[in-house]
ROSE-4610 file (N, C-alpha, C; in Angstrom, 1 decimal, always signed):
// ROSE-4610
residu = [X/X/X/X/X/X/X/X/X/X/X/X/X/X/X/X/X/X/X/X/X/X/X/X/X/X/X/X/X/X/X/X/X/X/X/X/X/X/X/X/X/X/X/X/X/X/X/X/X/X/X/X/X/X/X/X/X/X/X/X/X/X/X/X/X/X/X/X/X/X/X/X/X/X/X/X/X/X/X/X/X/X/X/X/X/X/X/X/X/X/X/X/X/X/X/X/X/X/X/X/X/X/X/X/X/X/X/X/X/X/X/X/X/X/X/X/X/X/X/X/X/X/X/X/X/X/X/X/X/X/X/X/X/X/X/X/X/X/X/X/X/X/X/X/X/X/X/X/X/X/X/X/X/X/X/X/X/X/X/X/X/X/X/X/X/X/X/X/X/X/X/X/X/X/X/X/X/X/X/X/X/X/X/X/X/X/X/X/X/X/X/X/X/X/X/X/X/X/X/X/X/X/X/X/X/X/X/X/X/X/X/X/X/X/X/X/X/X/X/X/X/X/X/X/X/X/X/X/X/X/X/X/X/X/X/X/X/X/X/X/X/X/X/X/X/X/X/X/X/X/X/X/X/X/X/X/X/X/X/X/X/X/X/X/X/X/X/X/X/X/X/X/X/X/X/X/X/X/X/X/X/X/X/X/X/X/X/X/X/X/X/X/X/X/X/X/X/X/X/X/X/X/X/X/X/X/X/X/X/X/X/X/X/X/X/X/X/X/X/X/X/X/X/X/X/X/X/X/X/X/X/X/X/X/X/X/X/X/X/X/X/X/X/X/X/X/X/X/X/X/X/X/X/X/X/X/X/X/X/X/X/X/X/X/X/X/X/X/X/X/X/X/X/X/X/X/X/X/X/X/X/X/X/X/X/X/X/X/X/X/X/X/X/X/X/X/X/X/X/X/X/X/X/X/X/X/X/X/X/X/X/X/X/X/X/X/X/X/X/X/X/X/X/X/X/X/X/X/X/X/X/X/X/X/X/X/X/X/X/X/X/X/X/X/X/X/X/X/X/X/X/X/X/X/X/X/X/X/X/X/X/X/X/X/X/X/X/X/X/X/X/X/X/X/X/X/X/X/X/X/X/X/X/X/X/X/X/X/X/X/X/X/X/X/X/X/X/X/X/X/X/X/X/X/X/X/X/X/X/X/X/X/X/X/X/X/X/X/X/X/X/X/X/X/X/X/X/X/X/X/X/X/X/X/X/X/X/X/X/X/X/X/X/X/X/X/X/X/X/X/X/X]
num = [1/1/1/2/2/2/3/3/3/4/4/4/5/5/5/6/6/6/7/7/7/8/8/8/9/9/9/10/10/10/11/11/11/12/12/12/13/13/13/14/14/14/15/15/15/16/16/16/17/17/17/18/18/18/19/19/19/20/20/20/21/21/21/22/22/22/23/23/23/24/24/24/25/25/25/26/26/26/27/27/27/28/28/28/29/29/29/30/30/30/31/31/31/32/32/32/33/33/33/34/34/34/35/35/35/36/36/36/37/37/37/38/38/38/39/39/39/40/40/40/41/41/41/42/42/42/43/43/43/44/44/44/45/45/45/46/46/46/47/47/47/48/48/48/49/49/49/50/50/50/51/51/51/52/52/52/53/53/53/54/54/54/55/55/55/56/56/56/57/57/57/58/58/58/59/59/59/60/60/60/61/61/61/62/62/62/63/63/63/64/64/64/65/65/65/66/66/66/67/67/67/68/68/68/69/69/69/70/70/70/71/71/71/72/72/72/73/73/73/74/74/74/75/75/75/76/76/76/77/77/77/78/78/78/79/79/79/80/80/80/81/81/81/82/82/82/83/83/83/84/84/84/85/85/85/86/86/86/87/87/87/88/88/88/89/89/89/90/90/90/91/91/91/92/92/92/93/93/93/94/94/94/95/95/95/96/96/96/97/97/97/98/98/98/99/99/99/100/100/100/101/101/101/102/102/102/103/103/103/104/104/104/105/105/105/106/106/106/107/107/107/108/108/108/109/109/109/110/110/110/111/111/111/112/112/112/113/113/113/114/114/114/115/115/115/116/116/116/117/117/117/118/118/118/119/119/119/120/120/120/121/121/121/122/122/122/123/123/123/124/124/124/125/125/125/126/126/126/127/127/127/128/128/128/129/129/129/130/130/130/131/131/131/132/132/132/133/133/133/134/134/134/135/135/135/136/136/136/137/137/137/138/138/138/139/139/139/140/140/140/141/141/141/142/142/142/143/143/143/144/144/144/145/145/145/146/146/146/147/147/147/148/148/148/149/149/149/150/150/150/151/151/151/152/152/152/153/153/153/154/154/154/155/155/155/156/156/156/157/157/157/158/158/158/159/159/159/160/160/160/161/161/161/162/162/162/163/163/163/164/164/164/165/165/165/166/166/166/167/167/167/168/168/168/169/169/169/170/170/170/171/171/171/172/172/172/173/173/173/174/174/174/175/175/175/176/176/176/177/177/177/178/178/178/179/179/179/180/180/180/181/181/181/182/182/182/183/183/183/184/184/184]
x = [+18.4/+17.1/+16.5/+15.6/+15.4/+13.6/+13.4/+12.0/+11.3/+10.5/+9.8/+8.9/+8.4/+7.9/+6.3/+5.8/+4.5/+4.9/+6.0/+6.6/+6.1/+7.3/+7.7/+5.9/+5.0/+3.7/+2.7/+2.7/+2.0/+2.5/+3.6/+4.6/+4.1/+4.1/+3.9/+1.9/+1.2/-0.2/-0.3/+0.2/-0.1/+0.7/+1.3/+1.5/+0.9/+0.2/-0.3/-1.9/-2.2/-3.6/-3.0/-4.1/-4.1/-4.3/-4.1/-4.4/-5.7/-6.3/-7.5/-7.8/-7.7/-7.6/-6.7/-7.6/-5.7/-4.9/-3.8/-2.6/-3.3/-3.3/-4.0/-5.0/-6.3/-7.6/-6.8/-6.0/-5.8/-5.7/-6.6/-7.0/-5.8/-4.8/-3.9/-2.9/-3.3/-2.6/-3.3/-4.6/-5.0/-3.8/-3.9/-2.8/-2.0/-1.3/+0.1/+0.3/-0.5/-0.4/-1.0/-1.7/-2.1/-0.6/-0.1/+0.9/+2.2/+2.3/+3.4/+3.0/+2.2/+1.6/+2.2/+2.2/+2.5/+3.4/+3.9/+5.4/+6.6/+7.8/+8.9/+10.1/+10.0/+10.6/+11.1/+12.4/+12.7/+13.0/+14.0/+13.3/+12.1/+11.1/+9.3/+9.2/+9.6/+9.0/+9.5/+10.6/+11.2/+10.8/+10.6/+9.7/+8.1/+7.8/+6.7/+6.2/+7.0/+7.6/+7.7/+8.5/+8.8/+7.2/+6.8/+5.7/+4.6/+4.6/+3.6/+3.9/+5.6/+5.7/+5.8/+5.7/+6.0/+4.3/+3.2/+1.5/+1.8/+1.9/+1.7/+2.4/+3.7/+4.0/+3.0/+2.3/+1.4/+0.1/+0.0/-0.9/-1.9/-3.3/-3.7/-3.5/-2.8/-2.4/-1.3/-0.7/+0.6/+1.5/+0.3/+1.1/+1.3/+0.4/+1.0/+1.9/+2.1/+3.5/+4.4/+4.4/+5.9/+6.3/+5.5/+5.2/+6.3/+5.6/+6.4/+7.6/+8.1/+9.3/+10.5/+9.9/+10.7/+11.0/+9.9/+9.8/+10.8/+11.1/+12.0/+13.1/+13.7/+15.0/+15.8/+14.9/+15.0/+15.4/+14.6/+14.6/+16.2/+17.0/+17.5/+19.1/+18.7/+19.5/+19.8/+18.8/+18.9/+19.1/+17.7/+17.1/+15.6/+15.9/+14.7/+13.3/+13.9/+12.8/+11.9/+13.0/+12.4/+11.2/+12.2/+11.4/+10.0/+10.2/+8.9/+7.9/+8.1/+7.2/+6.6/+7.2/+6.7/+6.1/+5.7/+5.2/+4.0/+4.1/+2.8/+1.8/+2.4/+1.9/+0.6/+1.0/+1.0/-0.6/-0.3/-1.1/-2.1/-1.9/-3.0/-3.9/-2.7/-3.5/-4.5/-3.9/-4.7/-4.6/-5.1/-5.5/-6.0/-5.9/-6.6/-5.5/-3.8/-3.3/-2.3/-2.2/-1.8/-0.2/+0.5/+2.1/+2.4/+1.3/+2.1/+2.1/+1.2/+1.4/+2.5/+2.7/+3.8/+5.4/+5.6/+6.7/+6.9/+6.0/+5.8/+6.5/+5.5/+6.5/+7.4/+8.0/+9.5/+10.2/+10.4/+10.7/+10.6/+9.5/+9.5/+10.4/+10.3/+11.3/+12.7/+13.4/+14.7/+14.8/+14.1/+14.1/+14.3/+13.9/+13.0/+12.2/+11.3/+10.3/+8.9/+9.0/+8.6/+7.1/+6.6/+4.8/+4.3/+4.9/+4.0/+4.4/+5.5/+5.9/+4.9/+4.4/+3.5/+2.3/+1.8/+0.4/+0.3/+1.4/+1.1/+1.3/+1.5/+2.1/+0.3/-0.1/-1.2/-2.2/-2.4/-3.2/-2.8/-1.6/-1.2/-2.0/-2.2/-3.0/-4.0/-4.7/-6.7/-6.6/-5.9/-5.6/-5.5/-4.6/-3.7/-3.4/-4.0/-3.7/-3.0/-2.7/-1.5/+0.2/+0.0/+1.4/+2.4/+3.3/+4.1/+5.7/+5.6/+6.9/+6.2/+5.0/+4.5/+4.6/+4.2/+4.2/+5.8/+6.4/+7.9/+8.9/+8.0/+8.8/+8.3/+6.8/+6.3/+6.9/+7.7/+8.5/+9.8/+10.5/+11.1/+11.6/+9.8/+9.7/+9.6/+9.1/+9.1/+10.3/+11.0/+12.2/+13.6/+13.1/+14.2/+13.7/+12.4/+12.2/+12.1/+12.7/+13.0/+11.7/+10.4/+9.7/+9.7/+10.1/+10.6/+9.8/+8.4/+7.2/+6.1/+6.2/+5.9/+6.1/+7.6/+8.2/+8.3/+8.5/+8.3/+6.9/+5.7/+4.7/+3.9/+4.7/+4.6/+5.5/+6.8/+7.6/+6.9/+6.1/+5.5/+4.0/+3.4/+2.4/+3.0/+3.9/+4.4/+4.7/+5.2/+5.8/+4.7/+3.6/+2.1/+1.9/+1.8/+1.4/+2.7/+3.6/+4.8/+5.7/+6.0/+6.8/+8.2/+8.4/+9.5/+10.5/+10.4/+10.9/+12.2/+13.2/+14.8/+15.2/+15.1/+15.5/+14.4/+13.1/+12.1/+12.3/+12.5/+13.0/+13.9/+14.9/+15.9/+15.8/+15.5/+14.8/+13.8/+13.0/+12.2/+12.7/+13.9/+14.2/+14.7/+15.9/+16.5/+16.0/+14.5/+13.9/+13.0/+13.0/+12.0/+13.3/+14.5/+16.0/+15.8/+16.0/+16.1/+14.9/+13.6/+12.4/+12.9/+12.9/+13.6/+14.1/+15.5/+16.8/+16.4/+15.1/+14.7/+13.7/+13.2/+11.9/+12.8/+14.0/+14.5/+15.3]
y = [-2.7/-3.5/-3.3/-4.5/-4.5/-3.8/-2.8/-2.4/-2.3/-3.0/-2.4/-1.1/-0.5/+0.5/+0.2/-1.4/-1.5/-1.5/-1.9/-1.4/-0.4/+0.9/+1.8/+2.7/+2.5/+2.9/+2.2/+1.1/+0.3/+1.3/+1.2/+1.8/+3.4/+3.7/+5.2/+6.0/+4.9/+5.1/+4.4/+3.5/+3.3/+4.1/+4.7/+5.6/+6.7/+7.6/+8.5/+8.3/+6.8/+6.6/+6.9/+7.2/+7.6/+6.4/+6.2/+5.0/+5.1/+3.7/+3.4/+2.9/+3.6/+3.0/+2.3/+1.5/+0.5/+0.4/-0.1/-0.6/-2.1/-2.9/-4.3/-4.2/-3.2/-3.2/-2.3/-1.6/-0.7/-1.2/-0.8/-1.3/-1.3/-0.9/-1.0/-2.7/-3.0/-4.2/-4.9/-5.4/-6.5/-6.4/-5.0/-4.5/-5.2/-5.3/-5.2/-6.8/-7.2/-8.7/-9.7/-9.2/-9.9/-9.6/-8.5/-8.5/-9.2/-9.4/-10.3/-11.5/-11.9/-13.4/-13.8/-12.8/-12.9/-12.3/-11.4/-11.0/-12.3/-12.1/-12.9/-11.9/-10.4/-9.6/-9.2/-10.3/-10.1/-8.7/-7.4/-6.2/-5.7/-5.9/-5.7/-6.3/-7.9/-8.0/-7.5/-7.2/-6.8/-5.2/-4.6/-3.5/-3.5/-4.4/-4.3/-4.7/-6.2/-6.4/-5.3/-4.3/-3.2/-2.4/-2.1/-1.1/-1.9/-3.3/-3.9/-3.7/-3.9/-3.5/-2.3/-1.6/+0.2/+0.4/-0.1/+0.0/-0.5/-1.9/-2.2/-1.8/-1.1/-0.2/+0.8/+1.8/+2.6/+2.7/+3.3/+3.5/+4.7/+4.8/+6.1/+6.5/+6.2/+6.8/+7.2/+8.5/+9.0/+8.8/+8.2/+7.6/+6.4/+5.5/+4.2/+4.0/+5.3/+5.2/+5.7/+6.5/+7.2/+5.2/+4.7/+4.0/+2.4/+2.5/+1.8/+2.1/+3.0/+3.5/+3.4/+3.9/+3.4/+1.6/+1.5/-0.5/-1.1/-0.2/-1.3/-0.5/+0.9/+1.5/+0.8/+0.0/-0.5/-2.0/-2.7/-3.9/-4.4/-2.7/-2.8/-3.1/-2.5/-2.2/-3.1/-4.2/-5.2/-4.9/-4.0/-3.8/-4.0/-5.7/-6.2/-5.8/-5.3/-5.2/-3.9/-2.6/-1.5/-1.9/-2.2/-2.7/-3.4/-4.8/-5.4/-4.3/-3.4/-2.1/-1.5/-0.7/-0.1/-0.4/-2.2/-3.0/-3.1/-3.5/-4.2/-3.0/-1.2/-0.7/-0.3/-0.3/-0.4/-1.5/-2.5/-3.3/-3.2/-2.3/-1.9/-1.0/-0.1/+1.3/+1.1/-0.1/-0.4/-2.0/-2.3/-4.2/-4.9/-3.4/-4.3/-4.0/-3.7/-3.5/-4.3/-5.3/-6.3/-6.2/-5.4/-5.4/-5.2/-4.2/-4.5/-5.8/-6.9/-8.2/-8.3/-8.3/-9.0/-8.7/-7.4/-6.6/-7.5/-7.5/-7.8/-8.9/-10.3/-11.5/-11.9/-10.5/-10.3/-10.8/-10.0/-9.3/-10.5/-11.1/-12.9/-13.9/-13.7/-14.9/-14.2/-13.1/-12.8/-13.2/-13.0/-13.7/-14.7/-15.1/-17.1/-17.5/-16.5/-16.8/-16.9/-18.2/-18.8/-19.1/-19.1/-19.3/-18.0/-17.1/-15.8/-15.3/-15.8/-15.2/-16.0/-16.8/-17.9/-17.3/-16.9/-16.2/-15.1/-14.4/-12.9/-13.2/-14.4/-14.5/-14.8/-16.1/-16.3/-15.0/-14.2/-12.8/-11.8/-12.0/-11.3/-11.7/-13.0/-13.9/-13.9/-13.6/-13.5/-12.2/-11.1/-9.6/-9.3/-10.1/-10.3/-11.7/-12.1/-13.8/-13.5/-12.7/-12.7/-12.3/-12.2/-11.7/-12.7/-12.6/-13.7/-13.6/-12.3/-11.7/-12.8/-12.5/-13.4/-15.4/-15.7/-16.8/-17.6/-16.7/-16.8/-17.2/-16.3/-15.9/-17.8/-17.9/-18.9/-20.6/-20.1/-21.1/-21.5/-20.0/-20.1/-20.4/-20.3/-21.1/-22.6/-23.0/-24.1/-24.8/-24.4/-24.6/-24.9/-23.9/-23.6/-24.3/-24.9/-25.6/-28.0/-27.8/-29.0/-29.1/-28.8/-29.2/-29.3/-29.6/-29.6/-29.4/-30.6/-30.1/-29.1/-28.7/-27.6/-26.3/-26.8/-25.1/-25.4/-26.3/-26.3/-25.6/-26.5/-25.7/-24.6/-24.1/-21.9/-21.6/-21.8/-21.5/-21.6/-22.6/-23.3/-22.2/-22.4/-20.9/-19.4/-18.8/-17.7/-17.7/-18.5/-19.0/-18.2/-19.0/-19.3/-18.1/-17.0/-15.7/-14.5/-15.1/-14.3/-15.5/-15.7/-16.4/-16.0/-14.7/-14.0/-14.0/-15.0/-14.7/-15.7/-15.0/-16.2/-16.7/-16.3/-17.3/-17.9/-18.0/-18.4/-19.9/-19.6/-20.6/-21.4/-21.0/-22.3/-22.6/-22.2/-22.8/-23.9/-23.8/-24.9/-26.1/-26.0/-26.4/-27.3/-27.1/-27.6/-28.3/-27.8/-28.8/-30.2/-29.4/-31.0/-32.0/-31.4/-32.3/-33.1/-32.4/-33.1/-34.0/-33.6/-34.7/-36.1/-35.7/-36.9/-38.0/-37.4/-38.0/-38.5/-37.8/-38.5/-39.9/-39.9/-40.8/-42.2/-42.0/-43.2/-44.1]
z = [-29.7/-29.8/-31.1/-31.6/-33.1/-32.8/-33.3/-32.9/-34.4/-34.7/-36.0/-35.8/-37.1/-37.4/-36.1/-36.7/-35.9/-34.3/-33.7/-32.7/-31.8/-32.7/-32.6/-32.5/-33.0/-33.3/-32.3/-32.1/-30.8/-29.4/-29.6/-27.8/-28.0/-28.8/-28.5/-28.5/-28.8/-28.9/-27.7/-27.0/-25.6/-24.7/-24.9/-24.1/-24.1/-25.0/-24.6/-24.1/-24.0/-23.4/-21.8/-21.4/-19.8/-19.0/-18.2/-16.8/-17.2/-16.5/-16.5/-15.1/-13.7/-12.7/-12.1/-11.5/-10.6/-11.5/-11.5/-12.3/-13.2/-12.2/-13.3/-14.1/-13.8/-14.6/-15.9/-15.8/-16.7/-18.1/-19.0/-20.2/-21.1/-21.0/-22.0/-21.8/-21.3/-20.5/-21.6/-21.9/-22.9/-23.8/-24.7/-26.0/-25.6/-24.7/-24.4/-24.0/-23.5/-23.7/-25.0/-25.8/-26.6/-27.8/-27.7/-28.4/-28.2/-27.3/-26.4/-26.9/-26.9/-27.7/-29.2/-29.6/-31.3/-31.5/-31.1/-31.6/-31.4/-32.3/-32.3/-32.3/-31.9/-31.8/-30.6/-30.4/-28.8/-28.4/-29.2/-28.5/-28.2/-28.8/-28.8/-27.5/-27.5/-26.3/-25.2/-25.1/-24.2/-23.6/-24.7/-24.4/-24.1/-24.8/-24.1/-22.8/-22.3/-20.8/-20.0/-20.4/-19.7/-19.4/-20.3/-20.2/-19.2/-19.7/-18.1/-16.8/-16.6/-15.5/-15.2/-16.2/-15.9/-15.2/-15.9/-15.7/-14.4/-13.8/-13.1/-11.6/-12.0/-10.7/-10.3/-11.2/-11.3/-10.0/-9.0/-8.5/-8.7/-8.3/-8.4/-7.3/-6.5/-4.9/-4.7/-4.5/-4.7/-3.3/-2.4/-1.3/-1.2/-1.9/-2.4/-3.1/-4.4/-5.4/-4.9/-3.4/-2.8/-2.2/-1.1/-0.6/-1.3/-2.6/-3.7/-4.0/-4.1/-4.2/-3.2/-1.9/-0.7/-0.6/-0.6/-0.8/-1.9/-2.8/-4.0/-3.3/-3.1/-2.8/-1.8/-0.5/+0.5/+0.0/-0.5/-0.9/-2.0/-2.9/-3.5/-3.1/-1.2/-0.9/+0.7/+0.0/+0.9/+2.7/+2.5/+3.9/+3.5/+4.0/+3.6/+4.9/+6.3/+7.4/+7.1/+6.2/+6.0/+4.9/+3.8/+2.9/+2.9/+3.8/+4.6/+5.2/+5.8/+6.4/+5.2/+4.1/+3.1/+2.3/+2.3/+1.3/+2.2/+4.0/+4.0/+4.7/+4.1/+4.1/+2.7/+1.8/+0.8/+0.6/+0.8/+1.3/+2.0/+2.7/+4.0/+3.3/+2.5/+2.3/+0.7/-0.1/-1.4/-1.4/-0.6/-0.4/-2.0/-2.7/-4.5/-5.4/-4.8/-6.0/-6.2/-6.9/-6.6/-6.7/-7.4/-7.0/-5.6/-4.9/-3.5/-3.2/-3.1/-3.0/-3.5/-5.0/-5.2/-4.9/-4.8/-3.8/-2.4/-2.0/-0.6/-0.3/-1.7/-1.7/-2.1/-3.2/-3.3/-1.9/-1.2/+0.2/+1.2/+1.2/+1.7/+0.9/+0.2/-0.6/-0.3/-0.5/-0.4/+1.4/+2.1/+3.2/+3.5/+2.7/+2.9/+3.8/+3.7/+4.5/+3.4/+3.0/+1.9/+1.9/+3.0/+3.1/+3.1/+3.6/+3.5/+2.1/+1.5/+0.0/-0.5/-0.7/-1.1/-1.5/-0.2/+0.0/-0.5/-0.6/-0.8/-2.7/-3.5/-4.4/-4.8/-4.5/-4.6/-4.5/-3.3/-3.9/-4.6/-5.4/-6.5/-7.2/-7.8/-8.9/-8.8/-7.8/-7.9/-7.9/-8.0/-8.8/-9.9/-10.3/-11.7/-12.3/-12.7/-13.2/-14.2/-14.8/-15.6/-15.2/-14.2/-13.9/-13.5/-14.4/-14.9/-14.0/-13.5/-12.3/-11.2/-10.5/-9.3/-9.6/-10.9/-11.2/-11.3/-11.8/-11.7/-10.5/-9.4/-7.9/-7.8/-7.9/-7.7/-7.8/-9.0/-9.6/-8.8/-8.4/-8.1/-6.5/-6.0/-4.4/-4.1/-5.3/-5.6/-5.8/-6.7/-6.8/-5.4/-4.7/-3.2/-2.6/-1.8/-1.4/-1.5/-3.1/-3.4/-4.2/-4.7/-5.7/-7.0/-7.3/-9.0/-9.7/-9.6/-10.5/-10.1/-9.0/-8.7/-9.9/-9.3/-10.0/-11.6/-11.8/-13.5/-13.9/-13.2/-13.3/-13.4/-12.3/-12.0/-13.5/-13.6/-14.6/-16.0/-16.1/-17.3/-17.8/-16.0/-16.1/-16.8/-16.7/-16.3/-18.1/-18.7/-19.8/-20.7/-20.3/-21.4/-21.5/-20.2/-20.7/-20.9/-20.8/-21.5/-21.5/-22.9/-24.2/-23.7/-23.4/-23.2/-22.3/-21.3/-20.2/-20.1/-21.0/-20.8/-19.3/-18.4/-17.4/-16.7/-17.0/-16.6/-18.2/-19.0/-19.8/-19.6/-19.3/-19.1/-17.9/-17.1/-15.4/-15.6/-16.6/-16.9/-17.9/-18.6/-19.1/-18.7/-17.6/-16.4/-15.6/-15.5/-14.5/-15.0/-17.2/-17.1/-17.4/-17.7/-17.8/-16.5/-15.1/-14.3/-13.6/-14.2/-13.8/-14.9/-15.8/-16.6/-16.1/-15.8/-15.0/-14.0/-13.6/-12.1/-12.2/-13.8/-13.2/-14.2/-14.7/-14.7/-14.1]
């Protein structure tokens, strides 16, 4: 990965800032997105990708973060019912943090149980209106269920606040190919 000096100095001064509460409010997230904006440094962005979702798995609740942990191990390992339990605990126990939502609608979409992924995608986004993983899934509900400009539109969303996202790119790419093809 190609990291510049200003890089290499951004990542390491946000790291040693401390959390700032929940995972979304957490102040280092502006940095970290406003830089994502302007960089053309696909390792940068790629790291700095990383470190959002590194923040945003982050709870101040160490039973929400075990909680988290069981939820993706499960999910990874495609036991999606266990999984489903550790997410819509999670939920229960920090109703304001918005990855459990978006875990959760992980977990509904690998399902395809597509309206509660929906919902739980949507209260990701009045948490986090930047989260571009939920806007994505979004796209990509759209997408499974036959809406095309739907999903271009989530994908299009997801785009605006991260530039970076290669298969959220040619997903949309693909789809304004095929609205094209469609409206002639």
């Amino acid at each position: 990965m190609g990291y510049t000096f200003a890089t290499i100095g951004l990542l390491a001064l946000i790291s040693l800032v401390p959390p700032a509460g929940a995972s979304q409010t957490d102040e280092r997230l502006d940095t970290l997105f406003g830089r994502l904006q302007t960089t053309d440094n696909n390792g940068e962005a790629a790291a700095l990708t990383q470190l959002i979702w590194e923040i945003w798995h982050q709870s101040d609740d160490n039973v929400v973060n075990d909680l988290m942990s069981k939820g993706i191990e499960e999910m990874s390992l495609r036991n999606y019912d266990a999984a489903l339990a550790a997410f819509n605990k999670v939920v229960e126990v920090e109703p304001k943090f918005a990855e459990g939502w978006n875990k959760r609608a992980t977990v509904y979409y690998l399902m395809q149980e597509y309206e509660p992924s929906i919902r739980d995608i949507e209260r990701t986004l009045e948490l986090e209106p930047r989260h571009f993983g939920a806007l994505s899934g979004l796209g990509l509900i759209f997408f499974a269920i036959g809406n095309d400009g739907a999903a271009l539109g989530a994908l299009e969303a997801a785009l605006k606040v991260n530039p970076h996202l290669p298969g959220a790119r040619t997903r949309a790419e693909q789809l304004r190919r095929r609205l094209r093809n469609k409206s002639f």
